[in-house]
N, C-alpha and C positions, 0 to 999 in steps of 0.2 A: 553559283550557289556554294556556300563552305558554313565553315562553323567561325565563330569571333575569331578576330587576331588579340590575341592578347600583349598588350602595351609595356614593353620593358625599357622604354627612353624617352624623352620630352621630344627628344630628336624624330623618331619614330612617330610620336603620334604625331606632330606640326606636318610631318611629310605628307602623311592619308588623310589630314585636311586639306592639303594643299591640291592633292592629287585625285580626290573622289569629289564628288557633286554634294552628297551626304555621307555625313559620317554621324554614327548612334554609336553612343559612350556609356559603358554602363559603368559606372563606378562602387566596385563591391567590396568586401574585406571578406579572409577566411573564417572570423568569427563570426559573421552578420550569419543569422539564422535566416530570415527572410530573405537574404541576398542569393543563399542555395538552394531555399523555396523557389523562388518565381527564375533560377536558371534556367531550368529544362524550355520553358514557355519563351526565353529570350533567345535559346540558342537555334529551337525550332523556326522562331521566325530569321533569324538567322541564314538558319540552311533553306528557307522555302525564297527569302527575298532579295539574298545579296547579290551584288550584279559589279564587275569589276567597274571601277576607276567610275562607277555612279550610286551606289549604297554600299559601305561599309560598314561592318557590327566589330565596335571595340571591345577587351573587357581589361578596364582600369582597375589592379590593386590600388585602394587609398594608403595603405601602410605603407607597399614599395615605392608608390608614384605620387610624395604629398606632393610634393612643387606641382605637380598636374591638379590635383585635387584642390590644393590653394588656389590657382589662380581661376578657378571656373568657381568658386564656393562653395565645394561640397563639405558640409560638417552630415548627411543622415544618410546611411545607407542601409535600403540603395538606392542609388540614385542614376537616374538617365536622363542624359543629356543628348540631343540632337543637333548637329549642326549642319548648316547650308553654306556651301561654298565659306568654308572657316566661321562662321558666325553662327552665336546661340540661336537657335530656332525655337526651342521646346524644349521644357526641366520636367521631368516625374521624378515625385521622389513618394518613396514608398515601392512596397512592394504590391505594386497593384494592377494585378493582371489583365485587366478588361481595358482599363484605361492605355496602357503598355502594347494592347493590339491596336486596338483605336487609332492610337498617334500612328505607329510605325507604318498601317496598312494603311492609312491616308498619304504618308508619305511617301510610301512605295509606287501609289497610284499619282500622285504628283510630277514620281521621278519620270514614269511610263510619258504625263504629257509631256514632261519638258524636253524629252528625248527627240521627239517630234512635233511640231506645232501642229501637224495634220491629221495625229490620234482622234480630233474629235470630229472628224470625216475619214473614219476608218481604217485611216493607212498603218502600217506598220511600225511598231514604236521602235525597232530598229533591234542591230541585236541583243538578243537575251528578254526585248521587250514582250508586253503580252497586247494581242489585237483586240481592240475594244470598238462597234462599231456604229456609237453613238458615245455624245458626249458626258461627260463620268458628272452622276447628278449635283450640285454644290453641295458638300458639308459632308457629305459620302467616300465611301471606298470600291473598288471591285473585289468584293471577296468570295467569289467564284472557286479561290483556290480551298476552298473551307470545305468543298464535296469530300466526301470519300470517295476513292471509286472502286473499293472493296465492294461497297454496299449497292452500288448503284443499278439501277434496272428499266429496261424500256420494252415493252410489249406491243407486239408486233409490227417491229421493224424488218425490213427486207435483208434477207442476207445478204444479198449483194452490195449492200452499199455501208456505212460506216454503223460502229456501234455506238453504245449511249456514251462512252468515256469522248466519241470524237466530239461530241456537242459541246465541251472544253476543251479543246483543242486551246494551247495560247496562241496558235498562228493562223496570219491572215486563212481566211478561203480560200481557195485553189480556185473555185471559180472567178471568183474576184480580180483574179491575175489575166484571163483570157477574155472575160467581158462578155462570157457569152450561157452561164451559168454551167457549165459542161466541166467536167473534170482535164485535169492536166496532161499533156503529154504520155507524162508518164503513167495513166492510167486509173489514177489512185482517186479514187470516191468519198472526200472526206465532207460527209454530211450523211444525215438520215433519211430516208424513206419509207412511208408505212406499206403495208404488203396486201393481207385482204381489203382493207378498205382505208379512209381515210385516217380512223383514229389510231393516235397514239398516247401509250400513256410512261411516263417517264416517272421515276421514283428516286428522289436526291436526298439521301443524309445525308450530315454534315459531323465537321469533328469535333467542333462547337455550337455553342448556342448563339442564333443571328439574330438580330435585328434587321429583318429583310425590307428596303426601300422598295426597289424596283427589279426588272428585268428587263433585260435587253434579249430579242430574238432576231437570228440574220436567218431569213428563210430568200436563197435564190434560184429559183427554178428557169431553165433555161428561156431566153425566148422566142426561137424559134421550134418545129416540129409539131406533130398532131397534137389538137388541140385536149383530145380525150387521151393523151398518153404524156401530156408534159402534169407534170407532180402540181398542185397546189401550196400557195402559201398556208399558215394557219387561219383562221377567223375564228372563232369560237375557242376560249381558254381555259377552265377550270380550274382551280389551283385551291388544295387542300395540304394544309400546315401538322406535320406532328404526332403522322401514323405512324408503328413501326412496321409497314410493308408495305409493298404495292400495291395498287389497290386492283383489282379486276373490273373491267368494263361494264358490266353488269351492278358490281358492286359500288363504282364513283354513282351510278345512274340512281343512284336509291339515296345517295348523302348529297343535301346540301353542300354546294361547296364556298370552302372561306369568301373568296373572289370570285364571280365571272366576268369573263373580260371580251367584248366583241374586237376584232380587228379590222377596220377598213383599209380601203387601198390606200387611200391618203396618211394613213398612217406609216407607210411605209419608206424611209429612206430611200429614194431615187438611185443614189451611189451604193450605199453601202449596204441595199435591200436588209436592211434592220427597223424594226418598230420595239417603240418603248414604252414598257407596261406599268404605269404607275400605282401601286401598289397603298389599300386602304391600311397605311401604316399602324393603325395602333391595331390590327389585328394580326400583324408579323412583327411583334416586338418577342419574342420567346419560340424562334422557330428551328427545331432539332432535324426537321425533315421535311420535304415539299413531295408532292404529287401535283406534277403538268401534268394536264389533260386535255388533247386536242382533239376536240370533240369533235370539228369538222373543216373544211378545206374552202377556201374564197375563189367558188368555180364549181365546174358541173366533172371534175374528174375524178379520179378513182382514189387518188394518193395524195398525201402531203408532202413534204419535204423542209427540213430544219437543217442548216448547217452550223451554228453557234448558240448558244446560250449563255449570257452574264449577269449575274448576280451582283447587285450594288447594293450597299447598307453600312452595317457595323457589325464588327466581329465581336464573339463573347470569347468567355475562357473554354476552354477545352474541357469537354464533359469527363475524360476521365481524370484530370486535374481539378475541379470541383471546389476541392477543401483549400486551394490557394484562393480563392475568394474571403477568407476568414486571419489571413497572415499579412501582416504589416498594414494593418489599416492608417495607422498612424507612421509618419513621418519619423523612421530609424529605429522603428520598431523590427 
């Protein structure tokens, strides 16, 4: 993870085509107003996605670097350009923020599969990847990374065992690795468990505004041990869009919620104890904040237990960049 390499040679940039998977070119000038607008929002993605010698973020002077500028055809800045293994992939030009997440967090989650063919059975996108443990919906991103986790909160979960930020975890489970749903060696409990009873409720804003597709949840509860002490997966889901707080138990029981969602066994990934929540998308088109609500457990026991949570869709602009929405609509504006 860094910030752009800024391109001072023809020399230079052919190399980090030659040498990265993908390389994003932003091609801007010191005068370009909207070029210094929508920086902050390229550099961010920047430092949240780069990944050595498989995403790289350039930042192309057109005035220092025309021969570079010439021969890809930038005359509007600014303009971004992507490429895959040296070749155009994808041109934005304008300064247009939402589009500019879109492409790049689609490609981030491309780079994740290509690292490994077996991401979409689980397995580990290798390093620096992020564990995804079903496959990433067509036409989608995982943008999971878009939580806060300033904000984040989860009602009654067991101390003992992981808090709400481990539900994003980018690494595989730990149980995943022993096969036997039980934590590792080394002791370490990365997943949730609820405490007086079964329900839990989870409260995610986000740092922009989503277009939320789906979710993925890996719930693996060991399988051996008494039958009234091993944890329950989820069944029953609730899912309310666009509070600004948690909501309390008492108080989801009284609101309609956006989605309800039942889980069967068969829903469940065999391998990768993951089910995937397909989400009545045009009522997650404008989501600043979600409330999970695991209303109850697929079994006669006391607890549930969730080890992951993934978020797939499309990313917006960042709420408190807002007014980039309104700069460079047009092409070199």
């Amino acid at each position: 993870m860094g910030s752009p390499i800024h391109i001072s040679s023809k020399e230079q940039f052919n190399n980090l085509l030659s040498s990265s998977t993908f390389v994003v070119a932003d091609f801007h000038a010191e005068w370009c107003g909207p070029c210094h607008a929508i920086a902050p929002v390229y550099d961010q993605l920047s430092a949240q996605l780069s990944r050595p010698n498989r995403i790289t973020f350039t930042k192309i002077d057109v005035d220092k670097q025309q021969e570079i500028a010439k021969a890809y055809g930038v005359t509007a800045m600014p303009t971004f350009i992507v490429f895959e293994r040296g070749r155009v992939a994808n041109t934005i030009r304008g300064a247009d923020p939402t589009k500019l997440n879109q492409v790049i967090r689609k490609l981030a989650t491309e780079a994740s599969k290509s690292d490994d063919s077996d991401n979409a059975q689980g397995e580990s996108s290798g390093s620096g990847g992020v564990w995804i443990g079903a496959a990433t919906p067509k036409g989608y991103s995982d943008i999971t990374d878009q939580y806060d986790p300033k904000g984040l909160e989860l009602l009654n979960r067991d101390s003992e065992f992981g808090v709400a930020r481990t539900l994003f975890e980018p690494s595989k489970p730990s149980s995943l690795s022993n096969g036997k749903g039980k934590e590792t060696g080394s002791g370490a409990k990365d997943w949730v468990e609820s405490d007086t009873d079964e329900q839990l409720m989870l409260f995610v804003p986000f740092n922009s505004t989503l277009k939320v597709h789906s979710l993925h949840i890996t719930s693996l509860p060991p399988s051996d041990g008494d039958d009234d002490e091993v944890p329950m997966r989820p069944k029953t889901v609730h899912l309310y869009t666009n509070r600004a707080h948690v909501l309390g138990f008492d108080e989801a029981e009284d609101i309609k919620p956006v989605q309800a969602v039942t889980l069967n066994s068969e829903d469940w990934d065999p391998k990768t104890g993951t089910a995937k929540i397909d989400l009545r998308f045009v009522k997650f088109q404008s989501v600043f904040s979600l409330n999970v609500f695991v209303v109850d457990g697929d079994g006669d026991g006391e607890k549930t237990r969730v080890d992951r949570i993934r978020i797939f869709g499309e990313a917006g602009v960042g709420r408190e960049m807002g007014k980039l929405e309104k700069i460079g609509d047009e092409p070199g504006e």
